[in-house]
C-alpha positions in Angstrom: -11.5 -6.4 19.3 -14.3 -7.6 16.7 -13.7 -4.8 14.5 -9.8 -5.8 14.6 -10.9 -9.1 14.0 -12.7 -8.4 11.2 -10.4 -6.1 9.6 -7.8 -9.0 10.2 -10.3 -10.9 8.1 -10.9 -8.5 5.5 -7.1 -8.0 4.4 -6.2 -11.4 5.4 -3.7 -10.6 8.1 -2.4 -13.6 10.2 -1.8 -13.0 14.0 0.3 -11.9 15.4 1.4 -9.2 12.7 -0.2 -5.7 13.4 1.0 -4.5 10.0 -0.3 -4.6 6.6 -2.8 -2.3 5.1 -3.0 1.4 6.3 -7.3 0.8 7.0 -6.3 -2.3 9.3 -3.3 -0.7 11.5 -5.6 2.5 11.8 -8.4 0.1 13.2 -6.1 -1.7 15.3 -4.1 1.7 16.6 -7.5 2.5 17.7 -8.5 -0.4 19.8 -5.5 -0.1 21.3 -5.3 3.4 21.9 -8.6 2.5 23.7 -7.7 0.0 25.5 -4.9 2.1 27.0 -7.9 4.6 28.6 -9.8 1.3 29.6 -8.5 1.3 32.9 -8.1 4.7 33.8 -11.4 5.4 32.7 -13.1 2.0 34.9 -10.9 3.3 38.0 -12.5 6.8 38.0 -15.9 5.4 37.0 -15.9 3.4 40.1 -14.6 5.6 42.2 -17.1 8.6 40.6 -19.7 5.5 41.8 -18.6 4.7 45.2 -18.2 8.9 46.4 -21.3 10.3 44.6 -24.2 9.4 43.6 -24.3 6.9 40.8 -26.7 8.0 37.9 -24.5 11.1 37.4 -21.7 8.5 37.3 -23.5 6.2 34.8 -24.6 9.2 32.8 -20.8 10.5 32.1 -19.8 6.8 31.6 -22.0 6.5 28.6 -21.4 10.1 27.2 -17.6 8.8 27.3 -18.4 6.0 25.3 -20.1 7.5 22.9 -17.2 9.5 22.9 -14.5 6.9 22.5 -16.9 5.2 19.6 -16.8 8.7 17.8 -13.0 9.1 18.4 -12.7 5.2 16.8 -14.8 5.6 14.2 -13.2 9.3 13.0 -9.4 7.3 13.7 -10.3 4.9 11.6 -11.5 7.1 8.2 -8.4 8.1 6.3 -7.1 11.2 6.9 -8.1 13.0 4.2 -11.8 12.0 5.2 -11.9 13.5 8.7 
């Protein structure tokens, strides 16, 4: 949301549009994208918790954040940058 924010800031667009320039609506297709997986991925981190052991459950939580922070970042780049 603070990389939206500042994006919105950056090319000066007024909520609520979501349109504008192509850097912003990349940066804001990936927030939402990943707020989408949000739940799913809270529900099956608690319940990894609660029926195993929860380091292993901690562990794969933070490899899929780093995850979704690579997947952001690389959405984000124009395309012919990937």
């Amino acid at each position: 949301a603070r990389r939206v924010g500042n994006s919105r800031r950056k090319f000066k667009i007024e909520p609520p549009l979501v349109t504008g320039d192509p850097e912003f609506v990349r940066t804001f297709r990936a927030q939402q994208n990943s707020l989408e997986f949000y739940g799913i991925f809270m529900c099956c981190l608690w319940t990894t918790g609660i029926f195993f052991h929860q380091i292993p459950a901690a562990l794969l939580g933070l490899m899929y954040c780093y995850g979704r922070e690579k997947f952001f970042n690389g959405y984000v780049q124009d395309a012919k940058q990937r």
